[in-house]
C-alpha positions, -999 to 999 in steps of 0.1 A, spaced: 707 -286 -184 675 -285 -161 657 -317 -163 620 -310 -176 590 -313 -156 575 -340 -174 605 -369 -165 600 -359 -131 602 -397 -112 573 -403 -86 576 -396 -44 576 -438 -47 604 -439 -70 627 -414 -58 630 -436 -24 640 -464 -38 674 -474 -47 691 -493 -70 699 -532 -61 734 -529 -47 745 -560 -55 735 -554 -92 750 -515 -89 786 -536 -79 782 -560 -108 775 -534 -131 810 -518 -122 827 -547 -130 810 -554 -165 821 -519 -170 859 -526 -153 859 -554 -175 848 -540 -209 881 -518 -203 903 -543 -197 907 -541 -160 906 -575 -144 885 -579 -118 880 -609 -93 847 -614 -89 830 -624 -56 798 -608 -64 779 -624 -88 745 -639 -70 754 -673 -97 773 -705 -103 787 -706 -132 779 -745 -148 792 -763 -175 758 -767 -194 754 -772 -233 742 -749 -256 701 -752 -260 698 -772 -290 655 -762 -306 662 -784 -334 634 -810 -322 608 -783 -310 578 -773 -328 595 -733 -343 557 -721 -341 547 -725 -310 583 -719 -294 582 -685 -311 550 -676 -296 529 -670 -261 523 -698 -238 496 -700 -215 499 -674 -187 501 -701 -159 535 -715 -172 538 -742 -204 518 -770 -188 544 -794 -194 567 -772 -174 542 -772 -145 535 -807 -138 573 -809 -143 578 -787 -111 550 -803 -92 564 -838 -98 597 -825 -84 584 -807 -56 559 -837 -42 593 -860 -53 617 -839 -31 598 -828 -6 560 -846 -3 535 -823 -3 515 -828 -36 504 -797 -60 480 -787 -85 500 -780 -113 469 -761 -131 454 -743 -100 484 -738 -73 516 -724 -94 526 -698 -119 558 -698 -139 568 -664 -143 599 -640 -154 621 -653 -124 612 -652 -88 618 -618 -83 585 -609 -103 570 -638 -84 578 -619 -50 567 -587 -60 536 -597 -75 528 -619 -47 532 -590 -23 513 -566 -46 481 -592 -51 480 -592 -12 493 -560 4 470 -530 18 489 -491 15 507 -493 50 502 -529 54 537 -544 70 560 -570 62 587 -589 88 614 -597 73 650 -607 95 683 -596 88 701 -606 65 673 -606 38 673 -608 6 681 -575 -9 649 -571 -33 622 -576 -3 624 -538 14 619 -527 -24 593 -549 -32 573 -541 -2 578 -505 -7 569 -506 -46 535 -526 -31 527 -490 -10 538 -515 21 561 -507 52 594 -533 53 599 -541 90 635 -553 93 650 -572 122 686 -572 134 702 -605 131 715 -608 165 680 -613 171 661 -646 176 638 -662 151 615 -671 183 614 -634 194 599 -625 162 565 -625 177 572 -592 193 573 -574 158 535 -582 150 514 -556 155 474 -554 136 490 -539 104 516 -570 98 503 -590 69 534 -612 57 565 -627 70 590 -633 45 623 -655 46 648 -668 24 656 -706 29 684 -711 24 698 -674 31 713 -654 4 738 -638 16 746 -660 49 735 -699 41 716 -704 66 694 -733 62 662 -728 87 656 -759 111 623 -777 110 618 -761 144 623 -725 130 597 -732 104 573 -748 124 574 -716 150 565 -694 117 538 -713 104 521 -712 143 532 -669 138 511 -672 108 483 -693 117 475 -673 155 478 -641 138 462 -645 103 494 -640 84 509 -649 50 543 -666 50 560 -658 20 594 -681 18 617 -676 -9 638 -712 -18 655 -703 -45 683 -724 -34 671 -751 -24 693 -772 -44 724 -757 -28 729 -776 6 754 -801 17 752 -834 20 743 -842 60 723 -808 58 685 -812 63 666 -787 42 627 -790 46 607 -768 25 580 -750 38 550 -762 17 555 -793 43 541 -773 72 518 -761 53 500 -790 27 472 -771 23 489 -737 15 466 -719 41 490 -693 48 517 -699 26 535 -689 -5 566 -708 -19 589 -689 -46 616 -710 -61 641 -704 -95 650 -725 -122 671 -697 -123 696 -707 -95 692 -743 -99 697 -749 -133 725 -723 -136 705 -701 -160 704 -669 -138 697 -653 -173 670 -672 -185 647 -654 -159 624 -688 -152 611 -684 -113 579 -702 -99 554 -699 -69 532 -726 -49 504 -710 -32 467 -716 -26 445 -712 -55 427 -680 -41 463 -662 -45 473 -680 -74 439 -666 -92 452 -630 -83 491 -634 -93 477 -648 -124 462 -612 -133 492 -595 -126 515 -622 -143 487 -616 -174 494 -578 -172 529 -571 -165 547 -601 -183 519 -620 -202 540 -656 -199 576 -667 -188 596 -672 -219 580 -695 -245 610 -708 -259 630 -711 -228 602 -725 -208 595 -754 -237 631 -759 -235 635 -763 -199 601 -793 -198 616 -814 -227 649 -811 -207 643 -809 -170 657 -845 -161 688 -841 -181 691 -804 -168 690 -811 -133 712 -842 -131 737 -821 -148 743 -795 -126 734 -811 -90 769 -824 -93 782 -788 -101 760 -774 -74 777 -800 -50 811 -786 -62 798 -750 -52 787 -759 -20 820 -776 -13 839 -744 -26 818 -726 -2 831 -746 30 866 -749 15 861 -709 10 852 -706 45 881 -724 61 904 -699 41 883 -669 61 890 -688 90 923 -686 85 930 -651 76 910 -643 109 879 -629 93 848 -647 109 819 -652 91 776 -652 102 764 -691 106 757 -707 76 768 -739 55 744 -740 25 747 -720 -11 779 -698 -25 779 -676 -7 796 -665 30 787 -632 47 821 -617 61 825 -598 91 846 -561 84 864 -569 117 891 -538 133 881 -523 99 871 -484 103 849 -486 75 813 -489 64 804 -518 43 801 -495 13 828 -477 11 852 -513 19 831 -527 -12 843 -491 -30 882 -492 -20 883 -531 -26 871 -532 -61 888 -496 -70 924 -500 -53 926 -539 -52 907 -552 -77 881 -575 -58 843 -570 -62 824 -581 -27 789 -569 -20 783 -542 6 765 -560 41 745 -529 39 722 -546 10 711 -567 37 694 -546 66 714 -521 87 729 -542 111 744 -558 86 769 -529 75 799 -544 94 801 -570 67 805 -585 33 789 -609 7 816 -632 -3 802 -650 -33 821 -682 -47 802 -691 -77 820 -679 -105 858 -675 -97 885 -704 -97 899 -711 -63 930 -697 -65 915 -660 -76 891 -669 -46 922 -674 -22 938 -643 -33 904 -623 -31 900 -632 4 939 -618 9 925 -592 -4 900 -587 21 924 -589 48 947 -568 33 922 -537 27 909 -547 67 943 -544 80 949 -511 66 917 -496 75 926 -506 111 903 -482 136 
């Protein structure tokens, strides 16, 4: 049956996709729900061993309720404390953050309060899936590039329509942690040419012991030019909870505040109140499971090693980025064969920028290490007999 006129999408919405990595997932839940077992190495999580929320000592009227549109205030000064704790810079927990449905809306409304119709954003390869989107959705232009390229030739993509650099630190899907050098060379990019740096630390928490991660509010105490997004999310092993924050200047805080008032009126009540009266206990739970995912990573990454399948530099998070080696295959349709005909759910490289469709999203979160090992033979498997 024809379709009617009136559910006709917008120009706007008919370029963009869905999120890949959520399309994949979605197969699985679906694989699963009929009984088809599926190893998953997909999931953008860790799965924790956290207890079950227990509201018993929480006031039921406000916790059923709205919260203030800034984030429960408890919350806030929660998340400054830890941020001028772990990484120095102090923050205005009433004038410099939001709390907000998860970092993605954080993003997206950050780019929307700044970003002029045909207004462009850098972003490198591999980036986080949801940026291109987000830029697009804002009337913006994504300007992706490759990853064989270096951080300190970025300056070469600035032209007078760039407004915002954006990063993820540490990367999802590679785990790369940026150096202090690397971040340093984007905050002089943003102060000579009058741009925002927008940087994305949702895992933050995920980084080995010996690793130095250095967020970028340091290189920035004022917040002159940039924006930090981070998730309670990720870090607390509540992807589902949908808690996210930003750090920014007041001036762009006062305009994210409209749009948080608009779109999603305040973060969870309940969940939020949950997460301040817990935070401490939270946290010091799962940094030793983090610690354990991190380790699975690099134990995860030897077993690649092994089976010949190299892998883009990285040593931080879950996750590994895969290269599709002698494989005669686009990232999309491996991801298609491997889940259909083996049973092993990767995401496609191609979520990631074009230069990224010779590889794989390996994710390690979620699955024991045995299914990991025999996901990864897998892998090999499907690459050997796709052979070119």
């Amino acid at each position: 049956m024809r379709a009617p006129a009136a559910t006709r999408p917008s120009r706007l919405m008919s370029s963009i996709d869905q999120a890949i990595s959520i399309k994949y997932n979605n197969l699985v839940y679906e694989l699963k729900a009929t009984g088809h077992d599926i190893i998953t190495l997909s999931l953008g999580e860790a799965f924790f061993d956290i207890p079950a929320p227990d509201f018993s000592g929480f006031d039921v009227a406000e916790l059923h309720h709205y919260s203030h549109s800034r984030g429960v205030p408890e919350l806030r000064r929660r998340l400054a404390k830890y941020y001028e704790d772990r990484f120095g810079p102090s923050v205005d927990p009433d004038q410099e953050m939001i709390i907000t449905a998860g970092s993605k809306a954080a993003i997206y409304m950050t780019l929307l309060a700044v970003l002029e119709p045909g207004d462009e954003v850098i972003m490198t390869e591999p980036f986080w899936l949801s940026y291109p989107a987000h830029v697009r959705l804002c009337r913006g232009e994504p300007v992706m590039v490759a990853h064989q390229e270096s951080l300190f030739d970025l300056e070469r993509h600035i032209t007078a329509r760039t407004r915002v650099i954006i990063i993820n630190n540490p990367n999802n899907p590679t785990g790369k942690v940026y150096t202090a050098a690397e971040l340093d060379h984007l905050h002089a990019l943003a102060t000579r040419h009058g741009l925002l740096l927008l940087v994305d630390e949702a895992y933050n928490e995920f980084v080995a012991p010996g690793t130095a991660f250095v967020s970028a509010a340091v290189g920035d105490p004022e917040r002159l030019h940039t924006v930090t997004v981070n998730s309670m999310s990720k870090n607390f092993g509540i992807s589902g909870w949908r808690i996210g924050y930003l750090i920014a200047h007041r001036r762009i805080v006062d305009e994210v505040l409209k749009l948080n008032q608009h779109l999603v009126t305040c973060a969870p009540t309940i969940l939020a109140g949950y997460l301040a009266g817990h935070f401490d206990e939270l946290i010091s739970r799962t940094r030793p499971q983090i610690q354990q995912a991190v380790a699975m990573r690099a134990t995860a990454a030897g077993w690649l090693a092994d089976a010949g399948i190299d892998t883009l530099p990285g040593e931080a998070t879950f996750y590994l980025f895969g290269s599709l080696g002698e494989s005669s295959l686009n990232s999309d349709a491996f991801a298609t064969r491997l889940l259909r005909e083996r049973g092993v759910c990767v995401v496609p490289g191609i979520a990631y920028g074009e230069s990224c469709d010779r590889h794989i999203r390996i994710s390690v979160g979620t699955e024991s290490p045995e299914r990991t090992r025999r996901g990864i033979a897998a892998i090999r498997s499907l690459i050997d007999a796709t052979r070119t």
